[in-house]
C-alpha positions as CSV (number, residue, x, y, z in Angstrom):
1,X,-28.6,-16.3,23.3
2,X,-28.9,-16.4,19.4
3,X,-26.7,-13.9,17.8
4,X,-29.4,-13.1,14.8
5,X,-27.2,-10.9,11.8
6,X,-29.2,-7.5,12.1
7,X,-30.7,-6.2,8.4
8,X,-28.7,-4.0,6.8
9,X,-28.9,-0.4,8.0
10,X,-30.3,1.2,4.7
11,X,-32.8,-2.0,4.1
12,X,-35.6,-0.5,2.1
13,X,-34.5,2.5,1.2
14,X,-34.6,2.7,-2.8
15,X,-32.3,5.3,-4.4
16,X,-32.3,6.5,-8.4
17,X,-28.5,7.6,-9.5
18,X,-29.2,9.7,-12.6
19,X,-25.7,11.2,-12.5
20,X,-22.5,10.5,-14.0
21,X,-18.7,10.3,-13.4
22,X,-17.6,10.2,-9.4
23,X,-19.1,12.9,-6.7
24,X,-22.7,11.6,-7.2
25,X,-22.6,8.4,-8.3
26,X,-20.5,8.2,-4.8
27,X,-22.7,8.9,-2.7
28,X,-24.9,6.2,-3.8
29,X,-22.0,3.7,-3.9
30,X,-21.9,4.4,-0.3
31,X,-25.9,4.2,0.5
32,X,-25.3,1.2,-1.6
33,X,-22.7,-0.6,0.4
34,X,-25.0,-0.8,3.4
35,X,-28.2,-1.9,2.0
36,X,-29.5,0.5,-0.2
37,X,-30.9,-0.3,-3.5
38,X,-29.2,1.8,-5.7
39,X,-30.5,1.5,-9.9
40,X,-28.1,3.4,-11.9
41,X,-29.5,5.3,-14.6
42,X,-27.9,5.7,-17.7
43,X,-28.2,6.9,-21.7
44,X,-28.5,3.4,-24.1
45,X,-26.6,3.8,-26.8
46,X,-27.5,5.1,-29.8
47,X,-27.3,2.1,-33.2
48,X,-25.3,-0.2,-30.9
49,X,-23.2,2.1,-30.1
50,X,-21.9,3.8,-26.9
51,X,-24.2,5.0,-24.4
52,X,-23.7,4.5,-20.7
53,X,-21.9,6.4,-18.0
54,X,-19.3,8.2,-19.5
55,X,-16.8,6.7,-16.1
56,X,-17.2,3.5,-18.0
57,X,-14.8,4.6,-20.4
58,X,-12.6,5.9,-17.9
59,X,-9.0,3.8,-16.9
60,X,-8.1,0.4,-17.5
61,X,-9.9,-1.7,-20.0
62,X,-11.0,-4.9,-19.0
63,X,-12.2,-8.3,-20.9
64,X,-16.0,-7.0,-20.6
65,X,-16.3,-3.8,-24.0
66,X,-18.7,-1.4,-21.7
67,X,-16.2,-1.4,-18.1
68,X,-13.2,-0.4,-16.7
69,X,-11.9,-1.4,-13.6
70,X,-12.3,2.1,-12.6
71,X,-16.6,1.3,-13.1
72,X,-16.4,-2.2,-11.9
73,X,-14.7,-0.8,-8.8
74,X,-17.2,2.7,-8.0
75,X,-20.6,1.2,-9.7
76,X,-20.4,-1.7,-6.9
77,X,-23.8,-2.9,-5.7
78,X,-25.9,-1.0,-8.4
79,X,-28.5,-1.9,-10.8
80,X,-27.4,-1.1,-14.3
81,X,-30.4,0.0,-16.3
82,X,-30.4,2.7,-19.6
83,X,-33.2,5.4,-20.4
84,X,-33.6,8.2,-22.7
85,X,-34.3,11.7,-19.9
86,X,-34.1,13.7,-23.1
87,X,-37.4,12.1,-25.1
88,X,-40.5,12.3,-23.2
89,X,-41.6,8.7,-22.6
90,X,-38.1,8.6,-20.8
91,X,-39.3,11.8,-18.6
92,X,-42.5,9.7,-18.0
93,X,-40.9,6.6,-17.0
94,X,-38.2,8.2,-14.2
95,X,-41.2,9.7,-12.8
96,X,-43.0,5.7,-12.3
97,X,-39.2,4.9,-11.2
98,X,-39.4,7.8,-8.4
99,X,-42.8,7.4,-7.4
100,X,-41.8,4.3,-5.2
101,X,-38.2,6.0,-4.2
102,X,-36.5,7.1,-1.3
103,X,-33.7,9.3,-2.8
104,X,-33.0,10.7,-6.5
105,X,-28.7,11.5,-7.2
106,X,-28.2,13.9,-9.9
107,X,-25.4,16.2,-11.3
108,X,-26.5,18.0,-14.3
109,X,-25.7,21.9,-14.9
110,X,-28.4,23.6,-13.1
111,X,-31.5,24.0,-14.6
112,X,-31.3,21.2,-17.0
113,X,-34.0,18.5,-14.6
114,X,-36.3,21.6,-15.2
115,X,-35.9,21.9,-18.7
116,X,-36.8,18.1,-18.9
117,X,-39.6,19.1,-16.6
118,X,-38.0,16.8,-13.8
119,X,-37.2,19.5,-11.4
120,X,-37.8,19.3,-7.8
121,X,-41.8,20.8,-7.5
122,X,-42.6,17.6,-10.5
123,X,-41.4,15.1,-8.6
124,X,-42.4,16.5,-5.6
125,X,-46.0,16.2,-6.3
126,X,-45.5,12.4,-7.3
127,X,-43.5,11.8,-4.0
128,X,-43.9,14.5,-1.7
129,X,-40.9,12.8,0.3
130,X,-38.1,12.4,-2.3
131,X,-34.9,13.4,-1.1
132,X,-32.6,14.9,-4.2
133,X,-29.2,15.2,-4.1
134,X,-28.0,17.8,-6.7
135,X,-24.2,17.8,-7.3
136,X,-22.5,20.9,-9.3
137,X,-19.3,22.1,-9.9
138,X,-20.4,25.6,-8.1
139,X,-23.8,24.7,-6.6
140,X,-27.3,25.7,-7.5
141,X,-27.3,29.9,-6.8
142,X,-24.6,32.2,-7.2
143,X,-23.0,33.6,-10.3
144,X,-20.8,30.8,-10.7
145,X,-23.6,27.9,-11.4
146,X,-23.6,28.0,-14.5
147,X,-20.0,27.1,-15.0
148,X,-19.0,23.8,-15.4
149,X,-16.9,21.7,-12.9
150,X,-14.7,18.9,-12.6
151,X,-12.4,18.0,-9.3
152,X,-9.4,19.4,-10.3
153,X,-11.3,22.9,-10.6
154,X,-12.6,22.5,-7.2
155,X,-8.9,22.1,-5.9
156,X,-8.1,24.9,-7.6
157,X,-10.9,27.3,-6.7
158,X,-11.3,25.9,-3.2
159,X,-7.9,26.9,-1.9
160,X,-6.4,23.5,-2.0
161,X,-4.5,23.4,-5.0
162,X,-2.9,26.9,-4.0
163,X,-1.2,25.1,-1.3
164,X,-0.3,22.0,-2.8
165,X,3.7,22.2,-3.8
166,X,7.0,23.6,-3.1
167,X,7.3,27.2,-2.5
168,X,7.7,29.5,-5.6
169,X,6.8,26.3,-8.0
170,X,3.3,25.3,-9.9
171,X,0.7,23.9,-8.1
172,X,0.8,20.3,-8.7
173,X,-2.5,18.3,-8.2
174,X,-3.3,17.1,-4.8
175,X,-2.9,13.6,-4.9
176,X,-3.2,13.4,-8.7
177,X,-6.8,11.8,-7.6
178,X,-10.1,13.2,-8.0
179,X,-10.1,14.4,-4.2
180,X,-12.7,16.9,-4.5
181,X,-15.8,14.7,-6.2
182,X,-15.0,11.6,-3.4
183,X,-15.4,14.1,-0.6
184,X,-19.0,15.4,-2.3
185,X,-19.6,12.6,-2.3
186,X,-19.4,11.3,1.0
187,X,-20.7,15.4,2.1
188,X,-23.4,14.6,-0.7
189,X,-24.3,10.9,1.3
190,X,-24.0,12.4,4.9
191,X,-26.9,15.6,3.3
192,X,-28.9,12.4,2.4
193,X,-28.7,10.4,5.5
194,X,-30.0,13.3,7.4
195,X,-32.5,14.6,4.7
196,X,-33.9,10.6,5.6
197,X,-34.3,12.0,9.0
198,X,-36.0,15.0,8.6
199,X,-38.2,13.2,6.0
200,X,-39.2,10.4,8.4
201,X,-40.2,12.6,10.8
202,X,-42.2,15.0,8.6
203,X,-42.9,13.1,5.5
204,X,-41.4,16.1,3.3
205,X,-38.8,15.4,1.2
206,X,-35.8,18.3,0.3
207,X,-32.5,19.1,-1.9
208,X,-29.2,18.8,-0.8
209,X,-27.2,21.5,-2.7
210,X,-23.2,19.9,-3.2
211,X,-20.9,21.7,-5.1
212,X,-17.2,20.6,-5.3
213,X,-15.8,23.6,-4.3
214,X,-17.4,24.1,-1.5
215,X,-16.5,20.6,-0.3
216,X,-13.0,21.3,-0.8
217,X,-12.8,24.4,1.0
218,X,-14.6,23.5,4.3
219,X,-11.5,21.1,5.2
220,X,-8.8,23.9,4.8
221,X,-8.8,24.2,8.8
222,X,-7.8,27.6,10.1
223,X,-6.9,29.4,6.8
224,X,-10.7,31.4,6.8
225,X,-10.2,32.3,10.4
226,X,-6.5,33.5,9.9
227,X,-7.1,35.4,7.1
228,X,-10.2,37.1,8.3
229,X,-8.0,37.9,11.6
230,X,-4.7,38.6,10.7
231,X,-4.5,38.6,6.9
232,X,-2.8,35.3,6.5
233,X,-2.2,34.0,3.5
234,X,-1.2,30.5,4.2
235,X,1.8,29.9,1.3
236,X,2.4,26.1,0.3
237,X,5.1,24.6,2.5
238,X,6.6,21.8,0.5
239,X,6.8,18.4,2.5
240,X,6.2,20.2,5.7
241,X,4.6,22.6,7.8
242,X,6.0,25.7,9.2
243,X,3.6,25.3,12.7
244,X,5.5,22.2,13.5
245,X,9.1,20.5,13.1
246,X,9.9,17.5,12.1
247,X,7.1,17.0,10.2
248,X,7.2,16.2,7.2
249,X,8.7,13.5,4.5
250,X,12.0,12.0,4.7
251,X,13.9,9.8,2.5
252,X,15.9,6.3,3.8
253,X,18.8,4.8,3.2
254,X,17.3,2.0,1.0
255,X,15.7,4.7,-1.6
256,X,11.9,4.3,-0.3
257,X,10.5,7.3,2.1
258,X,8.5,7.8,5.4
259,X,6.0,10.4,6.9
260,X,7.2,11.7,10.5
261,X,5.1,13.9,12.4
262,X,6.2,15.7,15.7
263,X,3.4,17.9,16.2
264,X,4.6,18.7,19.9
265,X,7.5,18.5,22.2
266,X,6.7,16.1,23.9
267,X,6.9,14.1,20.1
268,X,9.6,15.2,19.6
269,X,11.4,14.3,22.5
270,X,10.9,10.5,22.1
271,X,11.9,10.8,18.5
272,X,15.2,12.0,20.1
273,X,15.5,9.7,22.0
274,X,14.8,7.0,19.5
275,X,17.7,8.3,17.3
276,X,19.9,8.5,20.4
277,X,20.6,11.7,20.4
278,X,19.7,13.8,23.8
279,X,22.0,16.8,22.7
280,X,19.1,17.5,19.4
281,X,16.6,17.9,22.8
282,X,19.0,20.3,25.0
283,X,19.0,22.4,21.5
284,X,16.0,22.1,20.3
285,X,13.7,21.0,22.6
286,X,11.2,24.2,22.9
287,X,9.5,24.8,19.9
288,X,10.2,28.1,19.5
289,X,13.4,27.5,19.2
290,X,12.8,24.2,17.1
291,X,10.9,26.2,14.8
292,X,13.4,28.7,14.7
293,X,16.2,26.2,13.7
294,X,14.2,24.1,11.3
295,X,16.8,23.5,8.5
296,X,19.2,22.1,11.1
297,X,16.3,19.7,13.0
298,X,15.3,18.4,9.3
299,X,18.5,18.0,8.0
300,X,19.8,16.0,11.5
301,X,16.6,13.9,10.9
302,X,17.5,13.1,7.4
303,X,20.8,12.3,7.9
304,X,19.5,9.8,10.5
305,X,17.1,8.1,8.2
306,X,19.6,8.1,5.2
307,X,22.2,5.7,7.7
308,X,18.8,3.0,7.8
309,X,16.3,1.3,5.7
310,X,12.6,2.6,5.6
311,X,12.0,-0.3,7.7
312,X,15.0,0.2,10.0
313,X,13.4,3.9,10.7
314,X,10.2,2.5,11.1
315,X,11.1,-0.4,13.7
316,X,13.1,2.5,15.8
317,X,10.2,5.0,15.6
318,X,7.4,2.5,16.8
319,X,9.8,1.7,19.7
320,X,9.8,5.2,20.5
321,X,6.4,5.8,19.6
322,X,6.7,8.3,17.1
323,X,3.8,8.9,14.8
324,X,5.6,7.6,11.7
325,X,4.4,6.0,8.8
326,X,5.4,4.4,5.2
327,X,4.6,6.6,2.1
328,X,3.6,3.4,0.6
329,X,3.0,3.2,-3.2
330,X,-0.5,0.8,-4.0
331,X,2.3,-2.1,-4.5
332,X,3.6,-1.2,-0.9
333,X,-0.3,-1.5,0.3
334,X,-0.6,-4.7,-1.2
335,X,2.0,-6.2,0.8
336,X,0.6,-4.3,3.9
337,X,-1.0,-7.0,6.5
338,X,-2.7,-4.2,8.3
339,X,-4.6,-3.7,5.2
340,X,-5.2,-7.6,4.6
341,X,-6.7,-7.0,8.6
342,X,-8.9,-4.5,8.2
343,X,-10.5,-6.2,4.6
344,X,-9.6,-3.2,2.7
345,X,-8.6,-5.1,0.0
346,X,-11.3,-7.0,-1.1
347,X,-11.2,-9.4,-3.8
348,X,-14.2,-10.0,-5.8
349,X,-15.4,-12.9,-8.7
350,X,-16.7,-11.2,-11.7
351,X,-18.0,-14.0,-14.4
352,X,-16.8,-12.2,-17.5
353,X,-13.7,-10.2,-15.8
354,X,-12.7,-12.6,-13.5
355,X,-10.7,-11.6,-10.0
356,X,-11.0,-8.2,-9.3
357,X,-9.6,-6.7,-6.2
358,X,-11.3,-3.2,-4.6
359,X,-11.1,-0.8,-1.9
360,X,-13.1,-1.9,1.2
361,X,-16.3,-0.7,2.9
362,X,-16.0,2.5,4.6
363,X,-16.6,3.2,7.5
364,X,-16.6,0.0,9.6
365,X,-20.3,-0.6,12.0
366,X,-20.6,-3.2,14.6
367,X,-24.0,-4.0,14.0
368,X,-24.8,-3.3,10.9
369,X,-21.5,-3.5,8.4
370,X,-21.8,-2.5,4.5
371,X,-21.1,-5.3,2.2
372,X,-19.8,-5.5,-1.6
373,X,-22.2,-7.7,-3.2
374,X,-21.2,-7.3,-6.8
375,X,-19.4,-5.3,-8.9
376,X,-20.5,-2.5,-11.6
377,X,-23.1,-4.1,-14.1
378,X,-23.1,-4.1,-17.5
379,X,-25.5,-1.3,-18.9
380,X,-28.6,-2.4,-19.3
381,X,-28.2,-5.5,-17.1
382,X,-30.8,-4.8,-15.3
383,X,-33.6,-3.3,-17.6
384,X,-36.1,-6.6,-17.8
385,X,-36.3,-6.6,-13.8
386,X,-36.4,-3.1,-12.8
387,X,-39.1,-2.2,-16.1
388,X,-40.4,-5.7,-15.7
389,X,-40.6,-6.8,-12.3
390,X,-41.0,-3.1,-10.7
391,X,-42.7,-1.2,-13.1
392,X,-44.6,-4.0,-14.8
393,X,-43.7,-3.1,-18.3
394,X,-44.3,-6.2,-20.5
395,X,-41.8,-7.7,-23.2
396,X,-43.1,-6.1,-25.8
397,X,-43.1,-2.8,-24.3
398,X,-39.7,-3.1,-23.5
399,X,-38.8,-4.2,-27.1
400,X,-41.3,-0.9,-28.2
401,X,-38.7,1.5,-26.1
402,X,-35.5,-0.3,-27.2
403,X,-36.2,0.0,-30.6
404,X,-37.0,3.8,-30.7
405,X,-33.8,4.4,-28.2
406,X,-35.8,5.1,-25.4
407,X,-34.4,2.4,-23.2
């Protein structure tokens, strides 16, 4: 039997990324990855200068003026092209661009597509089936909307930055990464996927409403629940977590430190016995009682990975089959084979940048995998085929809108 490669599982589907910075742009990285075509919308610059994306500014400069590594890496697969949504004959031309589109990605403050007269109920009657995703610090109703937002304010106002930290110390910033746009992202792609659905089944088109807060706060796990219940306020618990012990962070012998999580007895039984000590489980062996002697488990488990190398700790846990892991900086992940394994490093040719290495495709299908096949354009790369080719504009029509800063 001939083992034909399947098509990509979003052949077809054409998507129009208006927005800017991460949580939007995001999700179409991701449609993007497996098959969609994704053009990237962006402002031209104004007398030569500027312009563009205001991410492509953002992080490490690279040989090519308009991109960091930071756009190289999150504009993957996407079709550079610039246009003017604040003049008019920019207005008229998104509307040719989404007459023939599957999805439209935005994240301006509410109300601004409708100023442009680009809201939903326009485009609706030139595609009755577009699919929109609108991103927002705070989401489209409320009295918040109007505010603006960036991820570290959704941390902070979704409840995750207030447990981020050592007890009766500043909030530091989860991950010093922008956490919160990433996960509206991917909530903003999963909205889209099933919006698809309901659209190929009906032929009616809908908005997905993301706002970064709200992405944050649905994956605090019981802390609505046990508030609402019991008036628990869940307080930040350092390294580790007061439901379970050891678990929690623990520096080695040779400077570097590991993750070690004992989340039952059972857990930590066999971490017991991988450090060769039977009287820790006679002690502490019910959890209750575990839990109730916390300093003295944690400070036996430190001493026992002090006496090792990280990898010393490591060899014994896996032989004991502990849940333990490196907390690996991105020069431990380098040298990581599992990652090597599972292509998460992925090293891609640019012709003006050269070598640039990325983050892999997420998630991982069987049938139907995503793909990197470039990294983020310059802006404008792609005006003369997507005005030309699509939308049939001719040269001199192109050089027309250049010239009065509409493209």
């Amino acid at each position: 039997m001939t083992n034909k490669k399947s098509p990509a599982a979003l052949n077809g589907v054409r998507v129009i990324d208006i927005a800017t910075f991460i949580a939007g742009p995001y999700a179409g990285s991701i449609l993007g990855e497996f098959g969609a075509e994704v053009i990237k919308v962006e402002q031209p610059p104004k007398d030569g200068q500027g312009g563009g994306d205001p991410w492509r500014r953002y992080g490490t400069k690279t040989a090519r003026e308009d991109s960091t590594l930071a756009w190289l890496t999150e504009a993957r697969n996407k079709q550079s092209i610039t246009l003017n949504l604040r003049e008019g004959e920019g207005q008229e031309l998104l509307k040719k661009l989404v007459a023939d589109a599957d999805v439209l990605i935005e994240n301006f403050r509410p109300g601004t597509l409708e100023r442009w007269g680009l809201g939903p109920d326009v485009l609706w009657a030139i595609n009755p089936g577009l699919v929109i995703l609108r991103v927002t610090g705070y989401g489209q109703t409320g009295p918040y909307k109007d505010r603006p937002g960036f991820a570290r304010i959704g941390h902070a106002v979704g409840g995750l930055t207030y447990l981020s930290g050592k007890p009766g110390e500043i909030p530091v910033t989860p991950g010093s990464t922008s956490l919160g746009d990433y996960m509206t992202g991917m909530y903003g792609a999963i909205g889209i996927m099933m919006a698809l659905r309901h659209r190929d089944a009906t032929g009616e088109g809908q908005v997905i409403d993301a706002a970064l807060y709200e992405s944050v706060f649905r994956v605090l796990d019981e802390l609505a629940p046990a508030y609402a219940a019991q008036g628990t306020v869940r307080e930040p618990e350092g390294t580790g977590t007061l439901n379970a012990c050891p678990h929690g962070h623990f520096p080695c012998g040779d400077g570097k430190f590991l993750s070690i999580a004992c989340t039952t007895s059972k857990m930590f039984e066999r971490l017991t016995q991988g450090m060769g000590r039977p009287d820790l489980w006679d002690a502490y062996g019910d959890q209750a009682e575990r839990l109730k002697h916390r300093d003295t488990v944690i400070e036996e488990v430190t001493n026992w990975c002090l006496s090792m190398t990280r990898e010393q700790v490591m060899e014994k846990c896996i032989e004991a089959e502990v849940p333990a892991g490196p907390i690996n900086s991105i020069a431990d992940i380098f040298e990581d084979p599992h990652f090597r394994a599972r292509d998460q490093l992925v090293t891609i040719d640019d012709a003006e940048v050269g070598e640039v290495t990325i983050p892999g495709v997420v998630p991982k299908l069987s049938k139907t995998p995503g793909t990197i096949r470039s990294l983020g354009q310059g802006l404008g790369q792609s005006n003369a085929e997507i005005y030309g080719k699509l939308l049939g504009l001719s040269e001199t029509q192109l050089a027309d809108l250049k010239a009065k800063g509409i493209i």
